[in-house]
C-alpha positions as a Markdown table, in Angstrom:
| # | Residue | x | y | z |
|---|---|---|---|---|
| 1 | Unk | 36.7 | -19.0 | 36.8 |
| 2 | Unk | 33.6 | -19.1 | 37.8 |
| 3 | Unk | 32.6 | -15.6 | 37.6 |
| 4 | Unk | 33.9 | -15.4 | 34.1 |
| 5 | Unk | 31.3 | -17.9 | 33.6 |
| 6 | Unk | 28.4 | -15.7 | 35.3 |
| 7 | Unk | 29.6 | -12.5 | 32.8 |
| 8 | Unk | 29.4 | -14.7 | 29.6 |
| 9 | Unk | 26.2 | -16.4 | 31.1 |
| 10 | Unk | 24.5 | -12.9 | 31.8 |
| 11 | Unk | 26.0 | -11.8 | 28.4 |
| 12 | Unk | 24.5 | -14.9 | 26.8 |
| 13 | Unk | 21.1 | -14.1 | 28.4 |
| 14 | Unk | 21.2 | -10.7 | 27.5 |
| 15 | Unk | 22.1 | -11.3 | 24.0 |
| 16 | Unk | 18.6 | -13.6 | 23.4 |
| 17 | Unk | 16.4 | -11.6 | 25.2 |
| 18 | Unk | 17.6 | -8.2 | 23.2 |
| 19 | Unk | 17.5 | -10.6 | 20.2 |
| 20 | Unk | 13.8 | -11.6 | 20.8 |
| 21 | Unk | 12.9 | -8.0 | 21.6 |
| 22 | Unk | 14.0 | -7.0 | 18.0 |
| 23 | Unk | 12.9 | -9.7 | 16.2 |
| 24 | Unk | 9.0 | -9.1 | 18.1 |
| 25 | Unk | 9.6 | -5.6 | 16.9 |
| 26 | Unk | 10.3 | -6.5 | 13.9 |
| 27 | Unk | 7.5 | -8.6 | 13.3 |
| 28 | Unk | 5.0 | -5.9 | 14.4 |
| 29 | Unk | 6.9 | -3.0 | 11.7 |
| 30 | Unk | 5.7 | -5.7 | 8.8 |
| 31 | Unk | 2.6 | -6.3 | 9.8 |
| 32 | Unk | 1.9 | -2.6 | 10.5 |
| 33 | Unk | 3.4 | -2.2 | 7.3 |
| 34 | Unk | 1.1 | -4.8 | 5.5 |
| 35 | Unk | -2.0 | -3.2 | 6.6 |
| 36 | Unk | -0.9 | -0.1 | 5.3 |
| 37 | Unk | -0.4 | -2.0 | 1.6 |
| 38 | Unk | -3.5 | -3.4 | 1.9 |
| 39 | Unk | -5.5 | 0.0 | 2.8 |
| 40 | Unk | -3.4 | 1.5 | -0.6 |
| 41 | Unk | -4.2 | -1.2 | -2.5 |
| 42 | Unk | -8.3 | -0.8 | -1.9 |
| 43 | Unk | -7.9 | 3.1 | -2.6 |
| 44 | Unk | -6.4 | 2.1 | -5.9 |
| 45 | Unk | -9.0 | -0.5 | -6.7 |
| 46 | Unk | -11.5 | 2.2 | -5.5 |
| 47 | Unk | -10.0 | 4.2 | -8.3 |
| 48 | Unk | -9.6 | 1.6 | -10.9 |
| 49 | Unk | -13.7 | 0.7 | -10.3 |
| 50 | Unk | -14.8 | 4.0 | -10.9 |
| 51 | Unk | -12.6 | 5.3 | -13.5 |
| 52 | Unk | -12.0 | 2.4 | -16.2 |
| 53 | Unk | -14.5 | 1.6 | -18.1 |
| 54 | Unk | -15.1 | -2.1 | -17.9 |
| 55 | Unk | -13.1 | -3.2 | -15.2 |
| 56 | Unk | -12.9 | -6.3 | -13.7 |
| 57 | Unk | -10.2 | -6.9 | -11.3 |
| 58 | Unk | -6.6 | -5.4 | -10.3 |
| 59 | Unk | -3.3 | -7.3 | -10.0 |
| 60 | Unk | -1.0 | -6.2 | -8.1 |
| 61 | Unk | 3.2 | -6.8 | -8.9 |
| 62 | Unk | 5.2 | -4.7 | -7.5 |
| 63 | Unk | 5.1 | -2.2 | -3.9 |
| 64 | Unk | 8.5 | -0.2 | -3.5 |
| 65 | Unk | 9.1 | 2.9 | -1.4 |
| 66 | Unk | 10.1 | 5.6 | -3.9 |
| 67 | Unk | 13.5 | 7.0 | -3.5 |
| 68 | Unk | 12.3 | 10.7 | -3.8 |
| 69 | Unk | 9.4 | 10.7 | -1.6 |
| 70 | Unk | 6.7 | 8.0 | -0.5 |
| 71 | Unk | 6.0 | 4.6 | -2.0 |
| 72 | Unk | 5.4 | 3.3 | -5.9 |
| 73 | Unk | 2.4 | 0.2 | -6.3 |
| 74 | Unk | 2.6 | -1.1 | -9.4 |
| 75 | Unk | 0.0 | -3.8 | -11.4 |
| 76 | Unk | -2.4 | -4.3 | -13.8 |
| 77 | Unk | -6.5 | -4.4 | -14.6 |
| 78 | Unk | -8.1 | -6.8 | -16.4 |
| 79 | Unk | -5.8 | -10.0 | -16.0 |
| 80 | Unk | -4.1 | -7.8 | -19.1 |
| 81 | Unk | -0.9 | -7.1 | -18.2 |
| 82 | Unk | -0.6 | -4.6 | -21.2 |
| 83 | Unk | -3.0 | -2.8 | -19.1 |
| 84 | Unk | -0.1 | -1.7 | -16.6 |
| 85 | Unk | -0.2 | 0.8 | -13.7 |
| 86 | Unk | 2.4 | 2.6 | -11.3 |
| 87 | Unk | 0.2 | 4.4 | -8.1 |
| 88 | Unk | 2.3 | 7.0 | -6.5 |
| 89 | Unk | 1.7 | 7.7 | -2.6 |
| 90 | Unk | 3.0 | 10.9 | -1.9 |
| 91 | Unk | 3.4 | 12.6 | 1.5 |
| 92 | Unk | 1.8 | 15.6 | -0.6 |
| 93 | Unk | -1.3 | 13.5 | -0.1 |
| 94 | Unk | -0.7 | 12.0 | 3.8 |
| 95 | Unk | 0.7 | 9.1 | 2.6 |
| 96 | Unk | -2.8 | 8.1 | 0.9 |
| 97 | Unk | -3.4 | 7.0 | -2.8 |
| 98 | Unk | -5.5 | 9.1 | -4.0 |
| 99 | Unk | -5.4 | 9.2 | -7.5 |
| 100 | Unk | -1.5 | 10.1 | -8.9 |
| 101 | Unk | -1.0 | 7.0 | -11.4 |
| 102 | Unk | 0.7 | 6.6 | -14.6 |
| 103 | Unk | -0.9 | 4.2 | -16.8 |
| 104 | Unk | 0.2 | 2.4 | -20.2 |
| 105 | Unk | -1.6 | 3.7 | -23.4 |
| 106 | Unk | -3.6 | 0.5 | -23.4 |
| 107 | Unk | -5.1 | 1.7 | -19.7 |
| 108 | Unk | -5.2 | 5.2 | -20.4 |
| 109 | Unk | -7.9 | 4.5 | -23.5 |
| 110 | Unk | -10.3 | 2.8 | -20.7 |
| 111 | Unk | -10.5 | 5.6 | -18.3 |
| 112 | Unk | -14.0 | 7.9 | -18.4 |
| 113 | Unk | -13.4 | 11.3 | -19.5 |
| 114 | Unk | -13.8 | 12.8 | -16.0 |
| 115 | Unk | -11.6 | 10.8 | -14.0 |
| 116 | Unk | -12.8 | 11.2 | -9.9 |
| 117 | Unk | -10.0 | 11.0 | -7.0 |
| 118 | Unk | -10.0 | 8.4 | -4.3 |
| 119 | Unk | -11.0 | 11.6 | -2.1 |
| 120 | Unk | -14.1 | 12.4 | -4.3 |
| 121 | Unk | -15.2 | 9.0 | -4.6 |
| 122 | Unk | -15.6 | 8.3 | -0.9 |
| 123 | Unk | -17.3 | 12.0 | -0.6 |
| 124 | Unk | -20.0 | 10.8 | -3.3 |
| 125 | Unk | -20.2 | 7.0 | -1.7 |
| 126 | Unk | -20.8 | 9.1 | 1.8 |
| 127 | Unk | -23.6 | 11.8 | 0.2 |
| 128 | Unk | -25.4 | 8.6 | -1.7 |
| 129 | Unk | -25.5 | 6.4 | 2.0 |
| 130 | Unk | -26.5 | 9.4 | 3.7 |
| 131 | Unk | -29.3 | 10.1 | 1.2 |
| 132 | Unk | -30.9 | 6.4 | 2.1 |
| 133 | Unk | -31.5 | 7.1 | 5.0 |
């Protein structure tokens, strides 16, 4: 009897410590995960800033991973939500936003006629900070 009750003990044991491993695990996936979101969703606002003519803000609704390939962020400028957006992050593009987005008519009217990628952008912002000084 008793060392049935050492196996189910050490079973027991095993059981919460494997269980707290994953869950630790777990925990680090989503926030590794979060900080990815949140570098996308400053590329898109990048985008949105330097491409739509009066823009204000960007709210962000929706972050799925894409069936085919990557990851879809979806939203809106302007506190207009008839001003919709869908980002795609491709692995065609490392996994980085960098300017694939389908946009609702009411969005697509705002944006300058020489739209700049999230890769050009930074390129410029890097040339002008390297000019000051």
């Amino acid at each position: 009897m008793k060392i049935k009750t050492l196996v189910l003990l050490i079973i027991v044991i095993v059981t919460i410590l494997l269980s707290i491993y994953l869950k630790m695990k777990y925990d680090e996936k989503k926030v590794a995960e979060e900080k990815y979101y949140n570098q996308q969703k400053d590329r898109i606002e990048l985008f949105m800033k330097y491409n739509v003519k009066g823009y204000k803000n960007t709210h962000f609704t929706k972050i799925e991973r894409n069936p085919m390939d990557g990851y879809d962020i979806s939203g809106y400028v302007n506190s207009d939500k008839d001003k919709s957006f869908t980002a795609g992050i491709r692995s065609t593009e490392d996994f980085q936003f960098d300017g694939d987005i389908t946009s609702s008519n009411n969005l697509e009217v705002l944006y300058h006629n020489n739209i700049k990628s999230v890769s050009e952008i930074k390129k410029e912002q890097s040339k002008n900070e390297a000019n000051k000084n």
